[in-house]
N, C-alpha and C positions, 0 to 999 in steps of 0.2 A: 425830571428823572435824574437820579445820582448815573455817576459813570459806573459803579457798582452793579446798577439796576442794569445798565443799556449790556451791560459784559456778560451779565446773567443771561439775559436775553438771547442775544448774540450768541451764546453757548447753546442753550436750550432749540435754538432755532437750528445751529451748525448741527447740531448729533441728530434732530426730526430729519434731515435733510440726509445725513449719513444712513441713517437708518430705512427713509426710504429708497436709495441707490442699493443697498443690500439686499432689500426686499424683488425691487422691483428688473433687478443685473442680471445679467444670461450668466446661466451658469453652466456650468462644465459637466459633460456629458459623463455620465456613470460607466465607469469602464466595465466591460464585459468579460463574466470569465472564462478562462478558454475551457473550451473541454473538449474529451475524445468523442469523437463518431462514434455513433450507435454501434457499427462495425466492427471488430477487432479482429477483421482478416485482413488489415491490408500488407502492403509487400515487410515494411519494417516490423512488423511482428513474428514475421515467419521467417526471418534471419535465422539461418543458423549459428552465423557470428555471434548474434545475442547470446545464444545457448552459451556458447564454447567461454565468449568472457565470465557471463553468468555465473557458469561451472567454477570459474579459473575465483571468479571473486568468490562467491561462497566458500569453495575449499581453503582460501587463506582466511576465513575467519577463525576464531575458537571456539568448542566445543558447546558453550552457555549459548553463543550469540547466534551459530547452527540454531541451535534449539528453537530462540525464541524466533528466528525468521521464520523456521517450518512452521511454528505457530501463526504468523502474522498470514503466512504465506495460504494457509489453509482454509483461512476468511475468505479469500479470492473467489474460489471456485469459477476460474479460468485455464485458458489451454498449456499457457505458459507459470500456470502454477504446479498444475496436473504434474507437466513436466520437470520443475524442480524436484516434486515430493520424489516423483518415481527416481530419480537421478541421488535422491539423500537415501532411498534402503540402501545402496553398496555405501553408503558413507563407512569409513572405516572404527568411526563410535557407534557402538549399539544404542546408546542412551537419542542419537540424532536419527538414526535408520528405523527405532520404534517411532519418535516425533513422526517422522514424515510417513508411515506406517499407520498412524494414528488418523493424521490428516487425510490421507486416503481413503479410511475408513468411515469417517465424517463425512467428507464428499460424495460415498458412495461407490469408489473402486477397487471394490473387492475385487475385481478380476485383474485387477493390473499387481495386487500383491499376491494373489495365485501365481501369475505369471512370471511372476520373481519367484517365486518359491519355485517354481519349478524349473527356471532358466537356472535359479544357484542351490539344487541339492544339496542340504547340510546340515550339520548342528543351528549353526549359525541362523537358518530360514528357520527351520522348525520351532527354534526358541524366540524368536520373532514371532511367530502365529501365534504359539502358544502364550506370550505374555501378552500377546495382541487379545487374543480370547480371554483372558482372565481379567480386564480390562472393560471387558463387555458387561 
């Protein structure tokens, strides 16, 4: 056999051998992804801190970006979304306090925009229902 032949070989035989170390090698365990407990009552949720930064960071948004959170935020339909929409009707854009008006509506609390309407008698509430109704 040429030395040509035996290097062939020698190749052919070295990658069989790699190939079954790859096959046959412990392999590394699949990481796991983390996720939240079934629960979402525990103590870090019900921070009021969270609210107050929460507050503090949405109100520095701009008016577009308002909007599209109440949107994002209205998918949720949890306690701490609830509690954003209700917290954006006094937003002081109309265009953000219908959004979150709207979201309300979609999740089903009608009564928490009554009770804004009736906590803030005004042009202001009343023209919020009413676009809110025409909407429907």
């Amino acid at each position: 056999m040429s030395a040509l032949a035996l290097l062939l070989v020698g190749v052919i035989v070295l990658g069989g051998l790699v190939g079954v170390y790859a096959w046959l090698a412990p392999r590394r365990p699949e990481p796991v992804p983390a996720s939240r407990p079934a629960g979402r009552g525990d103590a870090l949720d019900e921070s009021p801190a969270w609210d107050d930064e929460a507050a503090n960071e949405f109100e520095a948004l701009s008016e577009s970006a308002r909007c599209d959170l109440i949107f994002a935020v209205a998918m949720l339909d949890d306690a701490r979304s609830q509690s954003l929409l209700k917290h954006a009707l006094a937003d002081p854009s109309e265009v953000v306090a219908l959004a979150a008006a709207r979201g309300l509506r979609s999740l089903g609390q009608d009564e928490a925009l009554l009770a804004y309407a009736q906590a803030h008698p005004g042009v202001r509430a009343q023209r919020l229902l009413a676009t809110l109704a025409l909407m429907e």
